[in-house]
Backbone as CSV, one residue per row, in Angstrom:
resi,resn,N_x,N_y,N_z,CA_x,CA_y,CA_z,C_x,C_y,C_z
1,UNK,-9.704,-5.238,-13.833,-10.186,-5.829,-15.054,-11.604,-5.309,-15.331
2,UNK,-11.974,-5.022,-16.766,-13.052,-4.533,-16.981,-13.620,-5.734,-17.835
3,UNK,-15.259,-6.003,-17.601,-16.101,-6.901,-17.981,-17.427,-6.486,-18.179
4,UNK,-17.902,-7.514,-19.388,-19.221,-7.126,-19.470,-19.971,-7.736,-18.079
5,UNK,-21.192,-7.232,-17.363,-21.875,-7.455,-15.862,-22.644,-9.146,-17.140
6,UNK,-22.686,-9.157,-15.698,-23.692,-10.674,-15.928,-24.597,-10.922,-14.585
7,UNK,-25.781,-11.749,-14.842,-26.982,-11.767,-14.182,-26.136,-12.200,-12.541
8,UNK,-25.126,-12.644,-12.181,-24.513,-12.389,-10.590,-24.312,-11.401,-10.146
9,UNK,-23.951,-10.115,-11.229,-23.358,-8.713,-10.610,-24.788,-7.731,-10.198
10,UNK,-25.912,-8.186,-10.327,-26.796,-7.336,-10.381,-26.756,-6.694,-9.263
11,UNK,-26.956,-7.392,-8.382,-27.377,-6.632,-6.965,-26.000,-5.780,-6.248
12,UNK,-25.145,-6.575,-6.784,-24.101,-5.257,-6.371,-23.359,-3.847,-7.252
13,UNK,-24.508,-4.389,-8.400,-24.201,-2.921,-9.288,-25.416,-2.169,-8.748
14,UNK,-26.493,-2.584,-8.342,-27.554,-1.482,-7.852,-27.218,-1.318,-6.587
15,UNK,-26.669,-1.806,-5.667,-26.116,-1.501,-4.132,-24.785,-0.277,-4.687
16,UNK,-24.328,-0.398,-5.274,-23.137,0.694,-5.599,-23.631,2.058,-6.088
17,UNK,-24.659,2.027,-6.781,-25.045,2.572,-8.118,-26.101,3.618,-6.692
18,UNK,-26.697,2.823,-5.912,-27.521,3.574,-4.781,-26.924,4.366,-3.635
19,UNK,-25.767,3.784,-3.545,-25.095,4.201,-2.499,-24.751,5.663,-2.885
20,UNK,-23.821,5.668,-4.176,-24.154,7.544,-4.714,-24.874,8.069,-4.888
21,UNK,-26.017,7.522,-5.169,-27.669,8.249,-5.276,-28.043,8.646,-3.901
22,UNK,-27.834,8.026,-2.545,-28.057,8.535,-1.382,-27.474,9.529,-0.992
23,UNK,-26.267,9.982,-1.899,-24.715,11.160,-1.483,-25.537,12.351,-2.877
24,UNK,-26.082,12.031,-3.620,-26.780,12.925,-4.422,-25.551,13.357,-5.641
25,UNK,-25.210,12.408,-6.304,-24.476,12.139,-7.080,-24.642,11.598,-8.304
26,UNK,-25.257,10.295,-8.063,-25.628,9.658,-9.432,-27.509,8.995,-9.015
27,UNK,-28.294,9.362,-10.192,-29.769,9.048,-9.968,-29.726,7.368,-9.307
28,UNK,-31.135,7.128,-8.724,-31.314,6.008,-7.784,-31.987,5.090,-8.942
29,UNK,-31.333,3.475,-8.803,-32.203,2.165,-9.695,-32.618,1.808,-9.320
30,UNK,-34.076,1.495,-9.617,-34.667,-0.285,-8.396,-33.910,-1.358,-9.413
31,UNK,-33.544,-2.046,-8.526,-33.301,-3.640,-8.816,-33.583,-4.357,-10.103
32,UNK,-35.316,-3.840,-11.073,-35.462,-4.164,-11.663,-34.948,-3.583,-12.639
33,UNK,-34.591,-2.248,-12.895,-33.691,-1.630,-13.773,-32.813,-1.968,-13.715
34,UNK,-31.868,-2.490,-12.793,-30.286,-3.023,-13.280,-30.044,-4.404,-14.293
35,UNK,-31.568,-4.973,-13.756,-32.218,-6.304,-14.424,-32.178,-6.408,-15.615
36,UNK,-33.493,-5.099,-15.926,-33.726,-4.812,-16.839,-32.240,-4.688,-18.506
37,UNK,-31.220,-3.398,-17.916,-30.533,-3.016,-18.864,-29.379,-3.660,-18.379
38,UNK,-29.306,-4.624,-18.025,-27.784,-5.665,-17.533,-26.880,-5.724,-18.296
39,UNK,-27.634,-5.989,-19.776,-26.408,-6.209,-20.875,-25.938,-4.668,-21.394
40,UNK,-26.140,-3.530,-20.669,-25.875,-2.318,-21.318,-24.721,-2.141,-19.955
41,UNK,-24.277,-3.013,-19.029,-23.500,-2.363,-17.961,-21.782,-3.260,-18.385
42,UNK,-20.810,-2.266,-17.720,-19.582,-3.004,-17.949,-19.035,-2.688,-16.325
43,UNK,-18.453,-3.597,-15.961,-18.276,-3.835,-14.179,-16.534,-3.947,-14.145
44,UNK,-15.648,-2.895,-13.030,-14.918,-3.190,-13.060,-14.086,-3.965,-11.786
45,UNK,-13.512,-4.731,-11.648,-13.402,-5.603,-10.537,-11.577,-6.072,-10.437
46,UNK,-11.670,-6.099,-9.010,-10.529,-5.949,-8.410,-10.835,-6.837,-7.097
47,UNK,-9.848,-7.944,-7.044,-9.798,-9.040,-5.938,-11.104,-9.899,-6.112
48,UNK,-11.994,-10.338,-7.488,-13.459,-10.399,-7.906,-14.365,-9.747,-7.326
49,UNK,-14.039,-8.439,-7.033,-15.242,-7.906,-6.547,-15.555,-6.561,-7.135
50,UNK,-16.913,-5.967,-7.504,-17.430,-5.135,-8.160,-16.664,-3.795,-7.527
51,UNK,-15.949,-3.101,-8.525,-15.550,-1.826,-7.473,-16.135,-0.413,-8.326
52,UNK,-16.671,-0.653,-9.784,-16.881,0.280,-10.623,-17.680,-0.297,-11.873
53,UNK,-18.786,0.362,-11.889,-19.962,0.123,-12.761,-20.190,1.533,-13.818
54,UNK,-20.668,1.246,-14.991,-20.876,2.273,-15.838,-21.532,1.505,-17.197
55,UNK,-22.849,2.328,-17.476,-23.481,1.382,-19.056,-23.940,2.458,-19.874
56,UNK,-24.144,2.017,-20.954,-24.073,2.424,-22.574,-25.692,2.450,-22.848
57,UNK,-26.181,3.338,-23.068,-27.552,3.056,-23.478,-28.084,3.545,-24.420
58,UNK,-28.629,2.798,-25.351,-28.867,3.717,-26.829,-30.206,3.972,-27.288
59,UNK,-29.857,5.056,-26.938,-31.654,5.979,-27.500,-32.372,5.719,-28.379
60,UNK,-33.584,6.481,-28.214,-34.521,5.548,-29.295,-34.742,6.320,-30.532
61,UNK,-33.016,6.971,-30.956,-33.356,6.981,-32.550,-31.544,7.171,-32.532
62,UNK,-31.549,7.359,-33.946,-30.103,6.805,-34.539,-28.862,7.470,-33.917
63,UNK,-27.718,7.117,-33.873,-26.985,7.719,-33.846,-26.216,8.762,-32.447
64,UNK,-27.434,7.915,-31.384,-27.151,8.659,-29.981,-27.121,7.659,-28.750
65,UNK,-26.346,7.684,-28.282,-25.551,6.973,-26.713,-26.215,7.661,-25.804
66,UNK,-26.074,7.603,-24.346,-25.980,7.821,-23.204,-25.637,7.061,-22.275
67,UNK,-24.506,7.708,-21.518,-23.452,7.112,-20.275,-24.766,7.426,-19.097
68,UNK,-24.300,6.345,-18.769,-25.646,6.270,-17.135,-24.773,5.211,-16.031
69,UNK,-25.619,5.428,-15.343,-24.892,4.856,-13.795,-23.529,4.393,-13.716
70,UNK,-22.612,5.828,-13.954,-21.396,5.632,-13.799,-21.122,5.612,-11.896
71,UNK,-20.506,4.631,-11.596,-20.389,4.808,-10.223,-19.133,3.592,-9.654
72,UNK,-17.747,4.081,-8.088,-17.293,3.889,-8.534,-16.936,3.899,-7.347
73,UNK,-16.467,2.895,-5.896,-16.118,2.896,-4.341,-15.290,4.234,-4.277
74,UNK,-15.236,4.535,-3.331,-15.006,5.422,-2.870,-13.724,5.519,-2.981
75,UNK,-12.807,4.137,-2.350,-11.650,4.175,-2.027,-10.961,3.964,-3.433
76,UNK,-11.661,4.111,-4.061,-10.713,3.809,-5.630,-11.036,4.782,-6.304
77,UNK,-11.215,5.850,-5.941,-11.033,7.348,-6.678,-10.464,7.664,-6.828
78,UNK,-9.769,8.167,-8.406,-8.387,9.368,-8.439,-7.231,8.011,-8.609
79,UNK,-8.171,7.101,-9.419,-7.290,5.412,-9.825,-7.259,5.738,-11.432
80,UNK,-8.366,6.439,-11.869,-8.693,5.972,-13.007,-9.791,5.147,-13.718
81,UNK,-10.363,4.474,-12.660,-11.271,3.530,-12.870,-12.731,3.950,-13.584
82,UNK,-12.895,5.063,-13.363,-14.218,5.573,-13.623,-14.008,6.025,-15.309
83,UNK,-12.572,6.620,-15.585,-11.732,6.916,-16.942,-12.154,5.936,-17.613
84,UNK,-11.789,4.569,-16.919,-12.008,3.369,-17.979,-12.738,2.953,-18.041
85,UNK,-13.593,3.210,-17.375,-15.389,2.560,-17.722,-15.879,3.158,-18.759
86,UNK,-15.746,4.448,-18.718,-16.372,5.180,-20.156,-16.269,5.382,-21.135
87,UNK,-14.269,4.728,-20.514,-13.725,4.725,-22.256,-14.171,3.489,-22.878
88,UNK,-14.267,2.628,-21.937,-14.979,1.330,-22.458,-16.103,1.561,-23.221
89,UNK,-17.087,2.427,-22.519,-18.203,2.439,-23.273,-18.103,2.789,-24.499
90,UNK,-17.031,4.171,-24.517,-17.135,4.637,-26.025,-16.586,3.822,-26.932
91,UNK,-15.665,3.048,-26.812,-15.549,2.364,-27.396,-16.150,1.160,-28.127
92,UNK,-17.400,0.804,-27.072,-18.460,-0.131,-27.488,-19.444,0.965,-28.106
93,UNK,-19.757,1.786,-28.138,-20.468,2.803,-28.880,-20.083,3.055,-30.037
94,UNK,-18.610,3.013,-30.443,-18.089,3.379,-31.951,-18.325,1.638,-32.650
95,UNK,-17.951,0.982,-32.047,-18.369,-0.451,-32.546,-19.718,0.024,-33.294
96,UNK,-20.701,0.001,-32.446,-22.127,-0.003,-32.503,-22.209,1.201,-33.735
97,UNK,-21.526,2.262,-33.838,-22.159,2.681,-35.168,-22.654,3.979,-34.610
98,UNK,-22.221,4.371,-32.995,-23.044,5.380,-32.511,-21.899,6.937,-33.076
99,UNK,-22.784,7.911,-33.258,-21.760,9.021,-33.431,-21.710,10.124,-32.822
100,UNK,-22.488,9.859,-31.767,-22.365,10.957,-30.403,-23.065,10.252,-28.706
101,UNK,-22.329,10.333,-27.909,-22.620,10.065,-26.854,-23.285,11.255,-25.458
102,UNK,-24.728,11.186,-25.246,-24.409,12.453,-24.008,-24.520,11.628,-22.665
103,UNK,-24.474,12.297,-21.584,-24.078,12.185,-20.396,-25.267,13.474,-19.595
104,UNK,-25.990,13.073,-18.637,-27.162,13.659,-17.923,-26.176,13.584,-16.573
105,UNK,-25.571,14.568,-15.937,-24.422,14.399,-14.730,-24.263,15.670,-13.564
106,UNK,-24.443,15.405,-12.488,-24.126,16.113,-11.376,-22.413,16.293,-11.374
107,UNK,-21.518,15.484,-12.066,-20.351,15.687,-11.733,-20.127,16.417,-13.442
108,UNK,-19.850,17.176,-13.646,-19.167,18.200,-15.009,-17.892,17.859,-15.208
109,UNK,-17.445,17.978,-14.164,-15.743,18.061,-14.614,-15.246,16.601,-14.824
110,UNK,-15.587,16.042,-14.004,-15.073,14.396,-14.641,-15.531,14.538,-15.952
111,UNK,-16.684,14.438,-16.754,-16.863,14.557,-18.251,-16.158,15.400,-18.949
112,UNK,-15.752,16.578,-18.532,-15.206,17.800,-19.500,-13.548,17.032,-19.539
113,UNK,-12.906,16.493,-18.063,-11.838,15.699,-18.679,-11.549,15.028,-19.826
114,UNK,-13.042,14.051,-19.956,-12.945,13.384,-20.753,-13.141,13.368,-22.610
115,UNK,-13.245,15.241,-22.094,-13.449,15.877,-24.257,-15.606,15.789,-23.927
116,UNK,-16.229,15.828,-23.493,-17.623,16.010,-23.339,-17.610,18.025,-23.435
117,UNK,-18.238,17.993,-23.947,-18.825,19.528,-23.626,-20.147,19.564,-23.124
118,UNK,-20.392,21.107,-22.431,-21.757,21.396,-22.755,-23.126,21.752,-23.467
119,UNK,-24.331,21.273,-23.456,-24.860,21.614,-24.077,-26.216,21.813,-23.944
120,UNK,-26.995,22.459,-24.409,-28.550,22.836,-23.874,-29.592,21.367,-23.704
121,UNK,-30.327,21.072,-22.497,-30.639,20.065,-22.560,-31.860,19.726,-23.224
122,UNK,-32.377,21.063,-23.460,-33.346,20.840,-25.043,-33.378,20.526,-25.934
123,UNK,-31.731,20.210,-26.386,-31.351,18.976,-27.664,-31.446,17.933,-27.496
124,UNK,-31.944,17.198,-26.292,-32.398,15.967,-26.219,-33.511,15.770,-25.838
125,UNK,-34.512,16.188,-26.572,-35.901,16.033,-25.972,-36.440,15.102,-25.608
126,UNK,-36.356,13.812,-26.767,-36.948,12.615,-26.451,-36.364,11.880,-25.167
127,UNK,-35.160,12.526,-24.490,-34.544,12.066,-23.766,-35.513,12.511,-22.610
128,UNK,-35.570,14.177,-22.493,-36.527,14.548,-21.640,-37.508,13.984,-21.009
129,UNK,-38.176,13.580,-22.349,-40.061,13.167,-21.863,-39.751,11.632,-21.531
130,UNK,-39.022,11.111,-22.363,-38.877,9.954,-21.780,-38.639,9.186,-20.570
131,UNK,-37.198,9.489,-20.640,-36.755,9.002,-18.849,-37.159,10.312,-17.633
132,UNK,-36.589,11.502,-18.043,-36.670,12.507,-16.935,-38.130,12.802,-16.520
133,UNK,-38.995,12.951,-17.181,-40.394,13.210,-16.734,-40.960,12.088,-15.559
134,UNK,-40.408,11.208,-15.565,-40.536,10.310,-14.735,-39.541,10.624,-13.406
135,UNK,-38.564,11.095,-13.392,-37.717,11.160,-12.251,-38.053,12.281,-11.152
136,UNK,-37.565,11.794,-9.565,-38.193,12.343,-8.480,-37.911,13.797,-8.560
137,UNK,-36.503,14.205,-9.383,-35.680,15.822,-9.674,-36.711,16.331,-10.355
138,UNK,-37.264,15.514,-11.506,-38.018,16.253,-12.081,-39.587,17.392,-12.147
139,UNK,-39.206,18.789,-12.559,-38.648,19.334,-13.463,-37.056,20.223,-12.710
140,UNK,-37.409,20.145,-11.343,-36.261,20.675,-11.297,-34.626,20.512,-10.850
141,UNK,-34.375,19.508,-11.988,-33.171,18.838,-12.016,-31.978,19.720,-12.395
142,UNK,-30.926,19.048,-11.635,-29.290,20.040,-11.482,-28.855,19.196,-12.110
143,UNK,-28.855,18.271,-13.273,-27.925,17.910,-13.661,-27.504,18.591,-14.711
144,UNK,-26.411,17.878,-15.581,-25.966,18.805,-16.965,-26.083,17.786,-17.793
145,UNK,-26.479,18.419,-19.297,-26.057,17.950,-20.185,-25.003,17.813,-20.662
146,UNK,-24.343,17.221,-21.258,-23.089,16.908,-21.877,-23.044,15.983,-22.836
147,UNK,-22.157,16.189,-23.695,-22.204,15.706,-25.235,-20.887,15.519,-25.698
148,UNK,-20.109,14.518,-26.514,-19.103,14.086,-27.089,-19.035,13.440,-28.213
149,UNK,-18.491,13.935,-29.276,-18.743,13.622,-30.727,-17.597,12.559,-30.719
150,UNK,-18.083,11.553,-31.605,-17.465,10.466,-31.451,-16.284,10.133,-32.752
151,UNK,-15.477,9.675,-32.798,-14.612,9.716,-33.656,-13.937,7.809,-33.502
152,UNK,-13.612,7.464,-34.999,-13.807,5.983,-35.138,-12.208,5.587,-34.035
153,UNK,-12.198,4.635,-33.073,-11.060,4.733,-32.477,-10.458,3.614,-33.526
């Protein structure tokens, strides 16, 4: 079952969300960031327990998404689960009015499954200076850009 997170799931969406950041997979949260963007996360859960996290975050000008701390147990890989977190998102993104979503990702091919392409990460500048100038990769980060034009579902 997929759900919006609520102020109980916190600590085990940043315990999940870290655990791939230690495997060098998905970037690392403190605590207060999961806090912080709680209502931007959707949690997916099996036996009530958190097995797959992924949130929606909308930039600070019109018309642009970003998928962030997609992350997702181990033993439930190659389920689908990670599929439906994002489709979730996009789907709360076309609600919202958004008309392109990108994705900042060490994993490519899970996104390119999902219709994302590539694209130069100099088209998101404000994205750049904003969050990445701050991060420990930064400047010399391996992730990719990726981008998906959104279409009304």
């Amino acid at each position: 079952m997929i759900r919006k997170a609520t102020l109980a799931d916190a600590g085990d969406i940043h315990n999940l969300i870290n655990s791939w950041a230690k495997k060098g997979k998905v970037l690392k949260r403190p605590i207060n960031y999961v806090f912080e963007h709680l209502r931007d996360f959707w949690v997916f859960i099996v036996n009530n327990k958190i097995i797959g996290c992924c949130s929606l975050n909308i930039v600070g000008w019109q018309d642009l998404a970003e998928i962030k701390s997609l992350a997702v147990k181990a033993q439930f890989h190659r389920k689908g689960i990670g599929r439906k977190l994002v489709q979730k998102c996009l789907e709360e993104a076309v609600v919202l009015g958004v008309k392109e979503v990108f994705a900042l990702t060490f994993v490519p091919e899970f996104f390119r499954k999902l219709g994302f392409k590539n694209i130069d990460r100099k088209k998101l500048p404000h994205k750049i200076w904003s969050d990445c100038i701050n991060c420990t990769y930064f400047p010399n980060c391996q992730e990719q850009a990726m981008i998906l034009k959104l279409k009304k579902i």
